[in-house]
C-alpha positions as CSV (number, residue, x, y, z in Angstrom):
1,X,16.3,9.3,-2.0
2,X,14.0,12.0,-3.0
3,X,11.9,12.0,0.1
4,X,13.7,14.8,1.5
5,X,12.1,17.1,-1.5
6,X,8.5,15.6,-0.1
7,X,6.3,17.9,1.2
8,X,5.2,17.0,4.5
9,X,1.4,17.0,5.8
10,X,0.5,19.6,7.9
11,X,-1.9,17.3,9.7
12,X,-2.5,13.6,9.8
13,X,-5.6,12.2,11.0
14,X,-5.4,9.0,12.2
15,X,-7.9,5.8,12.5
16,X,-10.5,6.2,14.8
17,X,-11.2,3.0,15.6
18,X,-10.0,-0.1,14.7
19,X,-11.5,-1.4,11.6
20,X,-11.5,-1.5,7.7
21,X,-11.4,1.7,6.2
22,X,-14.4,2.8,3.4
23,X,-14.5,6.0,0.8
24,X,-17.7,7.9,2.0
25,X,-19.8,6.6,-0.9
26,X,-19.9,3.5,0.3
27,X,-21.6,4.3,3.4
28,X,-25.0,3.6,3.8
29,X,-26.5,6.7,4.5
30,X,-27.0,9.9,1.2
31,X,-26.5,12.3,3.5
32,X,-22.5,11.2,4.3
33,X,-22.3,9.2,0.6
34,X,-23.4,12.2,-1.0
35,X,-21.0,15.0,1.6
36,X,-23.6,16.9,2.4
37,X,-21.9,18.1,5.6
38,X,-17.9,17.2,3.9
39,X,-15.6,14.8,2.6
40,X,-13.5,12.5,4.8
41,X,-13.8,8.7,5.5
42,X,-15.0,5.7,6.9
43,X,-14.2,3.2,9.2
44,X,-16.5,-0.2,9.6
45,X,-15.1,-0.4,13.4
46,X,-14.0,-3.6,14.8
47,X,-13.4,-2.0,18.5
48,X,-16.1,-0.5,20.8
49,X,-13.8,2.8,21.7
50,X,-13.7,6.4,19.4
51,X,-10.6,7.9,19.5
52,X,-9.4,11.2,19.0
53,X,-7.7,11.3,15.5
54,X,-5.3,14.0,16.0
55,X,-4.7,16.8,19.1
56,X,-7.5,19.7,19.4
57,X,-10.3,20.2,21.7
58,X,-13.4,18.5,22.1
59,X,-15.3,21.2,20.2
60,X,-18.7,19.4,20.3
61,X,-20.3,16.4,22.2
62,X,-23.5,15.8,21.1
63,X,-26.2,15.2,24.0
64,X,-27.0,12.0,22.6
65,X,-23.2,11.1,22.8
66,X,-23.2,10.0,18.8
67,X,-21.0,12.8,17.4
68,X,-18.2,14.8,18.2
69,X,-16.7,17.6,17.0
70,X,-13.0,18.4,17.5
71,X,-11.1,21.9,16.4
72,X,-6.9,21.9,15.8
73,X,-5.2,24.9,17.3
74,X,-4.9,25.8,13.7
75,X,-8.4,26.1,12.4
76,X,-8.9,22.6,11.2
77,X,-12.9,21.8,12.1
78,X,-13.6,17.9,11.9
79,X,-16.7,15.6,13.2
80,X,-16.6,12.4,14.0
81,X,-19.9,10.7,13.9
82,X,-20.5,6.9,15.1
83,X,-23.3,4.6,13.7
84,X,-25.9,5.3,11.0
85,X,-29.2,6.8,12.7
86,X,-27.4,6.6,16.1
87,X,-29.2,9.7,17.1
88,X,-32.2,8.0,17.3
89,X,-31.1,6.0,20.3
90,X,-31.2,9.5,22.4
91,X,-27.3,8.5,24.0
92,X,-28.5,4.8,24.8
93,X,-25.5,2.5,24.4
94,X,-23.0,5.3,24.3
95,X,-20.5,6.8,27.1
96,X,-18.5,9.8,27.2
97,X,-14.8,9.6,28.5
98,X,-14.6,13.3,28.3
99,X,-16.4,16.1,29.0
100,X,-17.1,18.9,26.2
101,X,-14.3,21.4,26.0
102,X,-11.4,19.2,26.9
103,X,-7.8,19.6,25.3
104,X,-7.4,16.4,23.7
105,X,-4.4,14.2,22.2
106,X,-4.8,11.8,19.5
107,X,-5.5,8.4,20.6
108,X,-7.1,9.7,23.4
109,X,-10.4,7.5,24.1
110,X,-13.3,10.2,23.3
111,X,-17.1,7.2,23.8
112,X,-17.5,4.1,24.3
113,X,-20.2,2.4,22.8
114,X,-22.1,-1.2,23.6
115,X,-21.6,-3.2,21.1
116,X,-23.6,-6.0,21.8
117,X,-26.9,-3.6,21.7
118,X,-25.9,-2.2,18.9
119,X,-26.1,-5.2,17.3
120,X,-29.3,-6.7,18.9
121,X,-30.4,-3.7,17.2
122,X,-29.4,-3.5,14.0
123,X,-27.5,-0.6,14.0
124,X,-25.0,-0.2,11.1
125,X,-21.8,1.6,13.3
126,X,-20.1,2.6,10.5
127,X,-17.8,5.7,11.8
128,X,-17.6,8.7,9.8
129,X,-14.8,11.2,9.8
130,X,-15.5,14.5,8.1
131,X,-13.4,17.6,7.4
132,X,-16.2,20.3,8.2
133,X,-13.6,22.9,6.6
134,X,-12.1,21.3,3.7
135,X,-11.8,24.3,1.2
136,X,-8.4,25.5,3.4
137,X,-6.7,22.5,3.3
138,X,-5.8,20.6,0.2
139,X,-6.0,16.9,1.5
140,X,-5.6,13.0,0.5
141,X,-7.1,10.1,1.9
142,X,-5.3,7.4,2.5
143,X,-5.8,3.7,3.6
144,X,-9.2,3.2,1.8
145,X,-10.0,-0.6,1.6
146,X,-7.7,-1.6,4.2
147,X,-7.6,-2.4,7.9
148,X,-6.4,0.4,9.9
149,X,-5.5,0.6,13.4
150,X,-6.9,2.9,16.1
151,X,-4.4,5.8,16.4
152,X,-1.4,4.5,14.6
153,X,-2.8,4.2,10.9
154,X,-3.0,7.6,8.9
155,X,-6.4,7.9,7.1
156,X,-6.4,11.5,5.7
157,X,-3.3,13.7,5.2
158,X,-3.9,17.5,5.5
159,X,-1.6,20.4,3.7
160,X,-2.3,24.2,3.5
């Protein structure tokens, strides 16, 4: 009855990937359990495709195809990076759908990645997404613990 006095979220991201959804501390790496580069979440991913999580433009495409950045129309800066010590692999196992600079919308595939090698390598693909610019948004993540769906489940909830 009293949703209607409910604030609603500037911006929802959604799930990246389809997987179960982690609190940054848990991830195996200090620099993204600590939030060295900002807070967000993560997702253990159970599908080989990295969507966008909400409309901007594909800021940032990292040469070795491991990271992307993405920027909202209004000022909302986030990265999304796949795998622990991905950037090692110099782009091996990873395809962009999209070039750099591309007006996305969310659910929009963004890389591919081979999941078989990833695994005959022992490469931990837990997927980061981190709000580079958090101090201008109050936000709330949502879905922690829980399988989440690849554009359809919200994971963090953005307000000004």
């Amino acid at each position: 009855m009293f949703q209607f006095f409910k604030k609603k979220p500037d911006v929802e991201l959604a799930a990246m990937t389809d997987g179960r959804c982690i609190p940054l501390e848990q991830v195996n790496d200090p620099v993204f359990s600590g939030k060295a580069l900002g807070d967000g979440v993560a997702i253990i991913p159970a599908d080989c495709v990295i969507a966008a999580p909400c409309d901007g433009t594909l800021s940032m495409l990292a040469d070795t195809l491991h990271a992307f950045g993405m920027t909202r129309d209004d000022g909302l800066e986030l990265m999304v990076h796949i795998g622990i010590d991905t950037v090692a692999l110099k782009g091996e196992g990873f395809e962009a759908l999209v070039p750099q600079g591309t007006k996305v919308k969310k659910g929009d595939p963004l890389i591919r990645f081979d999941a078989a090698l990833m695994k005959e390598k022992g490469i931990d693909m837990t997927t980061m997404l981190i709000l580079l610019n958090p101090a201008q948004y109050h936000f709330k993540m949502l879905a922690e613990g829980q399988q989440v769906k690849k554009s359809v489940d919200t994971v963090i909830e953005c307000s000004r």
